[in-house]
C-alpha positions, 0 to 999 in steps of 0.5 A, a space after each residue: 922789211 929787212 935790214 942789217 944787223 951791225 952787231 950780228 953781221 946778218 940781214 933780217 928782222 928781230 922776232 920776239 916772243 913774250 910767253 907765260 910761266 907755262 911757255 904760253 905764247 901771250 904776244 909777239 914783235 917783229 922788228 928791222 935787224 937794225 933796231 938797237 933800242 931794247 927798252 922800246 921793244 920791253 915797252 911794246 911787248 908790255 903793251 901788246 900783253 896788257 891790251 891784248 887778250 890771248 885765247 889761252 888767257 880768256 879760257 883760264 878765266 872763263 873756267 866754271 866749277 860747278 855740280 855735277 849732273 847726269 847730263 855730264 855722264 857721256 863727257 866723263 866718260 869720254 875723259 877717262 878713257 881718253 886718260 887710259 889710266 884705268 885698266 878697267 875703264 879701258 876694258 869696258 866700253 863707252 857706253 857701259 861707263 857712262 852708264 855707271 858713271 851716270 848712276 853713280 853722279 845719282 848716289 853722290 848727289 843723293 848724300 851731303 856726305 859727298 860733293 862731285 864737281 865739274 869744271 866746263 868752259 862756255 859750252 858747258 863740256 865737262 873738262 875735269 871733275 872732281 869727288 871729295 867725301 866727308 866723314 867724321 874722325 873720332 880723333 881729330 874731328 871732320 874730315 875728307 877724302 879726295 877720291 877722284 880728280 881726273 882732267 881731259 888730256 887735252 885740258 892740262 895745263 890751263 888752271 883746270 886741276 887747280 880750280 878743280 882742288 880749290 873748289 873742293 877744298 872750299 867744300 872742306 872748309 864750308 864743313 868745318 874740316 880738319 885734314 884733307 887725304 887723297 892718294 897720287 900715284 907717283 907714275 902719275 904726270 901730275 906727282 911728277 911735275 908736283 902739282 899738288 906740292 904746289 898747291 901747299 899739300 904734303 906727302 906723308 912718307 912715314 904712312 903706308 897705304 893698304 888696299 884690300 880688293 873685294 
């Protein structure tokens, strides 16, 4: 129905939005031009979010972490070349990279030294993955390195990446761990929204560091 809106001198309806810290929409209300109460539409939108459950919210909690296996060989593969990040994944094709990837889930899995893990919804599809690897470190004592954390394009933004690292980190912590490494490239989306500043890590700038390609 549309009415009058005294205070804006126009003739309509009132549409509003209640979003999450990401700008996810979790409900909306529309409302005659003519409603001047805020506290009652305050009061809806409490209401309609409470009770209603959005798909971008079911999917955030129906996130599952677990081991990777060769099944899951096809799915990374297909991640990482829809990323484009590496210029060698970009030069093989699908089959070729999944077909390394499938034996190389076999050597990770054949050592308790390293840990490989898959983030899927329902339908079991790897969205995300994930590789830490443990050694001992004469000076401080256990610790790891955060090889490989890479997502689906299409999976960004909805708590993947988090589980992902916090799953890991727990892996470090089941092992008694005293520092976790990783490296993120600053042309990175992920370094540049600060995704893992976020998540309490902190960037060393006094190191520098050194590849020797063999």
């Amino acid at each position: 129905m549309c009415t009058y809106d005294g205070g804006k001198k126009v003739k309509g309806r009132k549409r509003h939005f209640a979003v999450d810290t990401e700008g996810h929409v979790l409900t909306s209300v529309v409302h005659p031009a003519n409603n001047q109460d805020p506290l009652a539409l305050l009061i809806e939108l409490i209401y309609n979010v409470s009770a209603k459950e959005t798909p971008h919210m079911r999917d955030t909690r129906s996130i599952h972490v677990r081991k990777a296996r060769s099944s899951d060989a096809q799915a990374i593969s297909n991640l990482l070349h829809e990323t484009g990040y590496l210029r060698f994944i970009n030069e093989e094709t699908n089959e070729q990279t999944e077909a390394r990837i499938c034996a190389g889930i076999a050597t990770l899995a054949a050592s308790s030294e390293h840990v490989l893990l898959v983030a899927t919804y329902e339908d079991d599809v790897a969205q995300g993955y994930g590789a830490v690897h443990f050694y001992a470190n004469l000076l401080i004592g256990n610790e790891g390195y955060i090889s490989e954390l890479y997502l689906h394009p299409l999976a960004t933004n909805q708590g993947i990446g988090s589980r992902l690292l916090n799953a890991l980190v727990n892996e470090a912590h089941a092992r008694q761990c005293r520092r976790l490494r990783l490296t993120n490239w600053r042309t990175r989306e992920s370094y540049q929204r600060h995704f893992y500043a976020k998540q309490g890590w902190i960037e060393n700038i006094d190191a520098a560091e050194f590849v020797l390609l063999l």
